[in-house]
Every structure is written in structure tokens, then in C-alpha cells.
C-alpha positions as CSV (number, residue, x, y, z in Angstrom):
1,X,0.0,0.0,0.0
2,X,0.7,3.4,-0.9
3,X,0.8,6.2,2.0
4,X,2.4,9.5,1.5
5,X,3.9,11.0,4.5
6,X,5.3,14.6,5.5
7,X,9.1,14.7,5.7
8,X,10.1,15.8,8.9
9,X,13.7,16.8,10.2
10,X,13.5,13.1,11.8
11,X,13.9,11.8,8.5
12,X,17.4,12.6,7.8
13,X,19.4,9.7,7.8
14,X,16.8,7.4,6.7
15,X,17.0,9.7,3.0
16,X,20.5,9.7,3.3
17,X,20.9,5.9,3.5
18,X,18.7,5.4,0.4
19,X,20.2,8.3,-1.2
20,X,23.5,8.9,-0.6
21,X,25.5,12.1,-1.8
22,X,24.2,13.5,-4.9
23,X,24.7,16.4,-7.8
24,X,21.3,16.4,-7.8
25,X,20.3,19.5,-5.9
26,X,16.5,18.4,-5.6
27,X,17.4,15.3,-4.4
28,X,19.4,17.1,-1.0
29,X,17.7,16.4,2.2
30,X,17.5,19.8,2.9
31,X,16.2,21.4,0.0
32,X,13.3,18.6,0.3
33,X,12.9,19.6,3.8
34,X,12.6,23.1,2.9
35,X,10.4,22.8,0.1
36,X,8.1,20.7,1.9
37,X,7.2,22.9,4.1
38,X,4.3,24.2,1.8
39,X,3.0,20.6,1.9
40,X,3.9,19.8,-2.2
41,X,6.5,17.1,-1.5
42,X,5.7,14.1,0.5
43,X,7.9,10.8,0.9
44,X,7.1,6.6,1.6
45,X,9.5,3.7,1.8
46,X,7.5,1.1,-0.8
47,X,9.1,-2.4,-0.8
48,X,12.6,-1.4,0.2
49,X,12.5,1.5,-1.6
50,X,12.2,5.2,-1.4
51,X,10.3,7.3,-3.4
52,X,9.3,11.0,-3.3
53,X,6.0,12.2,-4.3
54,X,5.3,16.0,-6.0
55,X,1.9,17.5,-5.9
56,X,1.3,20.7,-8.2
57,X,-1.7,21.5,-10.7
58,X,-1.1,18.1,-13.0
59,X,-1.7,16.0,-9.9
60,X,1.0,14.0,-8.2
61,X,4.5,12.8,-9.9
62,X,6.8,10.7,-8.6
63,X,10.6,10.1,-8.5
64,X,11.7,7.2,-9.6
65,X,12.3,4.5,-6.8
66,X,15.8,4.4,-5.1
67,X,17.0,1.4,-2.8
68,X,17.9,-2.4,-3.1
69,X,14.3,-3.2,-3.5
70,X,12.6,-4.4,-6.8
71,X,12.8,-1.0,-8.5
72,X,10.5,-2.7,-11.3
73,X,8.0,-4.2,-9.5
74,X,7.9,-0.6,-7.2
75,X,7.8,1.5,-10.6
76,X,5.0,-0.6,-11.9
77,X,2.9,0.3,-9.0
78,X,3.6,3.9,-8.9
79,X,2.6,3.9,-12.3
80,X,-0.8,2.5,-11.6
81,X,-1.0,5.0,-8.2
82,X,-0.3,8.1,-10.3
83,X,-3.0,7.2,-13.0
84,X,-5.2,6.5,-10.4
85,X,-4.6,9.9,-8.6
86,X,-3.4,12.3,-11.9
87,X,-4.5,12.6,-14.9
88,X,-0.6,10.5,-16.5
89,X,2.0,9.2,-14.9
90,X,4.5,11.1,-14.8
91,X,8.3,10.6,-13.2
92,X,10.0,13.1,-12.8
93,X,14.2,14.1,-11.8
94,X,15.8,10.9,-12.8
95,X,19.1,10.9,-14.0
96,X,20.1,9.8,-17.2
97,X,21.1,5.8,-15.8
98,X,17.1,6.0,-14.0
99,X,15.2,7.2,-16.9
100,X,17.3,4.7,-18.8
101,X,15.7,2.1,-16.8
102,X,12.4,3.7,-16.8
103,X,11.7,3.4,-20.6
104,X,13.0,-0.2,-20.5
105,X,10.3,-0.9,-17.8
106,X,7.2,0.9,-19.6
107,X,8.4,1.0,-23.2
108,X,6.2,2.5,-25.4
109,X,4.1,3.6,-22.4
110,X,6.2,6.8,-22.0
111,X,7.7,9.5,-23.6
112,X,11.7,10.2,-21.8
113,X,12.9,13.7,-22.3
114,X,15.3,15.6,-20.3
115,X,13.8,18.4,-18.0
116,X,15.9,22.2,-18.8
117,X,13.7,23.8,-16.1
118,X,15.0,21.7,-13.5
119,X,19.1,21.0,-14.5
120,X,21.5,22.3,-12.4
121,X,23.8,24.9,-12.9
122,X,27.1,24.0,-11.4
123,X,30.2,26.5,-11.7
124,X,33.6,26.3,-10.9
125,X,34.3,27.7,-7.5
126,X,37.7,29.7,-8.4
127,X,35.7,31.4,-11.1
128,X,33.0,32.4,-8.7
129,X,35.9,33.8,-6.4
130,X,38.2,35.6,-9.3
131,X,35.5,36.6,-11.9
132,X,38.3,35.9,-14.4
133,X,37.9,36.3,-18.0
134,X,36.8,38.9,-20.7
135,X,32.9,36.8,-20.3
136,X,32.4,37.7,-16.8
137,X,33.8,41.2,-16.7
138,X,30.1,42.6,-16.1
139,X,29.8,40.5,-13.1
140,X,33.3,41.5,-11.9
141,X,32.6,45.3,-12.5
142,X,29.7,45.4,-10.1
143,X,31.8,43.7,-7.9
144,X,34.6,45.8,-8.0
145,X,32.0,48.8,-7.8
146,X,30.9,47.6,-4.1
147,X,34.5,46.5,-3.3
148,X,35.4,50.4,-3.8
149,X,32.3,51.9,-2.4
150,X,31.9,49.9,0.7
151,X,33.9,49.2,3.6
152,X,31.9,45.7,4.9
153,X,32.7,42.7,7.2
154,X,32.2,39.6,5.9
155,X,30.8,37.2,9.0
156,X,29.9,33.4,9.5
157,X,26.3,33.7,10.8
158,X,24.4,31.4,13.2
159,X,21.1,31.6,15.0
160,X,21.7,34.2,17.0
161,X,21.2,35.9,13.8
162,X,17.9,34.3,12.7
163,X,16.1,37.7,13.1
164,X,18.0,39.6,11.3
165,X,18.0,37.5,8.5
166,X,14.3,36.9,8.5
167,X,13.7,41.0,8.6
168,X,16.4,41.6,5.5
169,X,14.3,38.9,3.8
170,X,11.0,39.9,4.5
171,X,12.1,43.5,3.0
172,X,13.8,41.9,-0.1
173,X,10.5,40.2,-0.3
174,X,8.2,43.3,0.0
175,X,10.8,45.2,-2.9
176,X,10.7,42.2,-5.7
177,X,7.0,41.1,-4.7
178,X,6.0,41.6,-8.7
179,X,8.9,39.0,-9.9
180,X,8.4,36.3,-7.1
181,X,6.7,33.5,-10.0
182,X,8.7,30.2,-8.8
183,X,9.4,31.5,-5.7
184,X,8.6,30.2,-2.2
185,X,8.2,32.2,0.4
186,X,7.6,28.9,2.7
187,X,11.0,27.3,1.8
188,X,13.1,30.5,2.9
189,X,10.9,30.7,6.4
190,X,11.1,27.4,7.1
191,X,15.1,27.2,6.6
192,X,15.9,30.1,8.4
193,X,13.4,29.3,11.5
194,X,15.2,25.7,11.3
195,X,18.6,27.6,11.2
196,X,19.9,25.6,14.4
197,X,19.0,22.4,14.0
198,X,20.3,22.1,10.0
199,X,23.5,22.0,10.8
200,X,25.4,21.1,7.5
201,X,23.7,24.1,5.9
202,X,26.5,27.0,6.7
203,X,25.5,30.8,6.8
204,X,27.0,33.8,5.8
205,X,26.5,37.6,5.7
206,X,27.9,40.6,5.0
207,X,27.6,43.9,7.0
208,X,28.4,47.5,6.2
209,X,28.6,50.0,9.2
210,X,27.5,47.0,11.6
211,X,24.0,46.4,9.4
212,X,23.4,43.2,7.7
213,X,23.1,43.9,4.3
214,X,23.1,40.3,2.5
215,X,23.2,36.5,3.5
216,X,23.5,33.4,2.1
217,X,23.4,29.8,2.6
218,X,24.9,26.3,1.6
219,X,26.2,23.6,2.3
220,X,28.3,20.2,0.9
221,X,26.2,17.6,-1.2
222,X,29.4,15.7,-2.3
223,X,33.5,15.3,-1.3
224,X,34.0,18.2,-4.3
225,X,30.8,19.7,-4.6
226,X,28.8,22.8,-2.4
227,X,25.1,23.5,-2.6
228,X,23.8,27.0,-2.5
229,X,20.6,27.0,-1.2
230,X,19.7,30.6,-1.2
231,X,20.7,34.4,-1.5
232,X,19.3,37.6,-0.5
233,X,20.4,41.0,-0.3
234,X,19.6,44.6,-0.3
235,X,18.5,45.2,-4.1
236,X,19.5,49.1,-3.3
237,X,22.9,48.8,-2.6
238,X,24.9,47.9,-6.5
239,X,27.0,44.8,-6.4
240,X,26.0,43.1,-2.9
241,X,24.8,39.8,-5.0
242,X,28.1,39.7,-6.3
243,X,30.0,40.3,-3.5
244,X,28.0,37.3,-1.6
245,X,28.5,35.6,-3.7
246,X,32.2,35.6,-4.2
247,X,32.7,36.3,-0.5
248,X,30.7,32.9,0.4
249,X,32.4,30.3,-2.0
250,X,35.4,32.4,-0.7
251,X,35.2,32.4,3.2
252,X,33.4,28.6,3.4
253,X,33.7,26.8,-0.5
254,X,37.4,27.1,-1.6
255,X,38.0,24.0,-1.0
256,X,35.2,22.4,-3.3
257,X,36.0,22.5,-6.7
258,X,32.0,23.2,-7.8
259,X,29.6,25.3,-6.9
260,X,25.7,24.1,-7.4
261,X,23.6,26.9,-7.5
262,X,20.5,24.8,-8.7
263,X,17.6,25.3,-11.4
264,X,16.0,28.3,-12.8
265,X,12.7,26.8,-12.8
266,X,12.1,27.7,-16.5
267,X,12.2,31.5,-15.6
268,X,13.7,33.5,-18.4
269,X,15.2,36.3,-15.9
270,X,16.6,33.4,-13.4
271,X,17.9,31.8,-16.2
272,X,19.5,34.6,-17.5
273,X,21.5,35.2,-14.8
274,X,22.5,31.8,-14.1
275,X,24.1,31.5,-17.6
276,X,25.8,34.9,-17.4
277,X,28.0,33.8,-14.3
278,X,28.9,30.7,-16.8
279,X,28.2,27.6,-15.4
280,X,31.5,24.7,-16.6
281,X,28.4,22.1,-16.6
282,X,24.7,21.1,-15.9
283,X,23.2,18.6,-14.0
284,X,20.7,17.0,-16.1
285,X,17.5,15.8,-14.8
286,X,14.5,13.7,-17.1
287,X,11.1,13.3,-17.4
288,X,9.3,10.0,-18.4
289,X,5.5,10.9,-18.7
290,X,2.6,8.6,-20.1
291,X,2.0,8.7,-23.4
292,X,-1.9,9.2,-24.2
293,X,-3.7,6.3,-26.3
């Protein structure tokens, strides 16, 4: 039997163990924590193996199972489960090996494609730091334009500085409340009120006259890899993106050779200025979804 259940912070290590480290930003305990939180993402352990379950305006979708159990046999009844619940089946995130295995399970059944909106764009870290190169010299003049203008502390943050966090947030929010499509205001709230009990996601900020101007977070996914999971700043002040940017992978990431700083969720402007800070690779993800008689 099939019973979706909410993922909790309890859940950890059990996603971990079926999991493992991963690329695959979506597939990071934390981001599914996060996300969760607005009640779209739900998890169940069938037959040995886990699988996640999505719920948006198609209906559910499912990732494709992951364990030492019969991922055929547990495929086969997510299949019937999602046409039971949705209008298709639909799996969604595999990697290129899973969705692979997918089409050899339902053939004909389903159409496999890969999924743009949802690759990852991964960077190399010394880039992010140096903003080498004539292609990134936009990126390192607004940089170099707060570099000159401001004289800011950069500053490992913990939950002593949940507040202040939350209130630079909740003002970024109220300034870019017109350009928010994709956007979760859940998954921000519920990582920063969980700010002391995530503890591989690392924090940092930057300050200028003793005011907290910008923050980010992140945190490892793999022995060579770092996960951003967010970034906010004050959208008055030109260049403080950049600069925590660089400062971040500087101060904590250095010694990861790649920076993930996840999807762009099919939004032109996201995706615009993901590809402008040239990402070295992507992280592809695919879809198989039924195929309509």
C-alpha cells in the first residue's frame, strides 16, 4: 500500500541511507525539507524503496524509486497510483542511468525527455571567487563597484542571527514582490526558523557599518561539490549579490572544486543570470510521462 507521508527533520538519515550524496540539488535532504514545508512534497518507503511524491496543478508525480528493493516491480505500482490519482503518470528528476531504466520498464508507455527547467547549474568555485575572463567582466565590475564603495565585514552567521535575517528577507521580499513566479516564500521561512537544528547548511553575511546587508546559505552535497541553497540581499545597494556571492564560495567553498547553484525553474530572468556567471556544466535531470492512447 501506498501512504504518502510529510518529511520531517527526523527523516534525515533514513534519505540519506537510500540516497546517498548527490549532484542532484532536488534530491538534497535539505532542499526537500525546505520545500516541503508548503505541503507539495511528501515521501514513503515502498518495498525497500524510497520514493518522493510532488503535488502541483497536474496532480502527483513521482521520482523514480531508489534502494535495493525491486525498482520494477515498485515502478510498476507507482505507475498504476499516479493514473489512479493524476491525470498521467509522470516521473520526474531521474538521472540519465534512472530514466534509462524507466523506458526499459514501460516502453512504449512513455515518452523520456530531459527536464531544462530543472538542471542544475554548477560552476567552478575559483571562477566564482576571481570573476576571471573577458565573459564575466560585467559580473566583476559590479563587484569591484561595491569593493570600492563599501567598507563591509564579511561574518559566518548562526542563529543568534535568525532575526535579522528573516527581517532583511522579509524586506527583499516586500521590494521584488511583482517578480516572485517560482518562488517560495515557505522554503526561505522554514530554513531560516530551522537555522539551528540544519547543521550542515552554513551561513553567511555581509555587513556594512554593523547592518546586515546580505546572507547566504549552503552547504556540501558531495566530497567536491557545495550546494547553494539561497541568497538575498539589499536590491538598493549595486553589487552586494556579487560580493556574496564571491565572499561565500570564498570564506566557506574554496575548498570544493563546484559550486551548485540549482535550477531556474524555466524563468527566463533566473535563467539569464544563471548563464551569465557561466556555469563549466549542468546537472541534467529527465522526465518520463505517459504517453496518451
Amino acid at each position: 500500500m501506498i501512504n504518502p507521508k510529510a518529511i520531517t527533520l527526523g527523516e534525515k538519515k533514513l534519505f540519506e541511507s537510500y540516497i546517498g550524496k548527490t549532484e542532484n540539488s532536488t534530491l538534497n535532504f535539505t532542499t526537500l525539507f525546505i520545500w516541503a514545508a508548503s505541503g507539495n512534497i511528501k515521501y514513503d518507503i515502498v518495498d525497500d524503496c524510497l520514493v518522493l511524491f510532488f503535488y502541483g496543478r497536474r496532480g502527483v508525480s513521482c521520482t523514480y524509486p531508489k534502494g535495493n528493493g525491486d525498482k520494477k516491480a515498485v515502478s510498476e505500482k507507482l505507475y498504476a497510483y499516479m493514473k489512479e490519482k493524476s491525470s498521467k503518470a509522470r516521473f520526474i528528476l531521474m538521472s540519465e542511468e534512472e530514466a534509462a531504466e524507466c523506458k526499459e520498464i514501460f516502453g512504449k508507455k512513455v515518452d523520456v525527455r530531459p527536464d531544462p527547467d530543472n538542471a542544475d547549474y554548477v560552476y567552478e568555485s575559483e571562477s566564482l571567487i576571481t570573476l576571471k575572463g573577458k565573459k564575466l567582466h560585467q559580473k566583476r565590475n559590479h563587484l569591484n563597484a561595491f569593493l570600492n564603495a563599501y567598507d563591509f565585514q564579511y561574518e559566518r552567521l548562526t542563529s543568534e542571527n535568525k532575526e535579522e535575517c528573516i527581517a532583511l528577507f522579509q524586506n527583499w521580499l516586500y521590494v521584488v514582490k511583482e517578480n516572485t513566479a517560482g518562488f517560495s516564500e515557505h522554503a526561505t521561512m522554514c530554513l531560516l526558523e530551522h537555522m539551528d537544528e540544519l547543521h550542515d547548511v552554513m551561513f553567511g553575511g555581509i555587513r556594512i557599518d554593523g547592518k546586515l546587508v546580505a546572507f547566504s546559505a549552503g552547504e556540501a552535497i558531495t566530497d567536491d561539490m557545495a550546494l547553494i541553497h539561497m541568497e538575498y540581499g539589499n536590491t538598493e545597494i549595486r553589487g552586494v549579490f556579487n560580493a556574496m556571492n564571491q565572499q561565500f564560495v570564498m570564506h566557506e567553498w574554496k575548498d570544493y572544486s563546484y559550486i551548485n547553484r540549482e535550477e531556474d525553474m524555466g524563468l527566463p530572468g533566473l535563467r539569464k543570470a544563471k548563464l551569465a556567471y557561466r556555469p563549466v556544466k549542468m546537472i541534467e535531470k529527465y522526465i518520463a510521462e505517459e504517453i496518451e492512447a
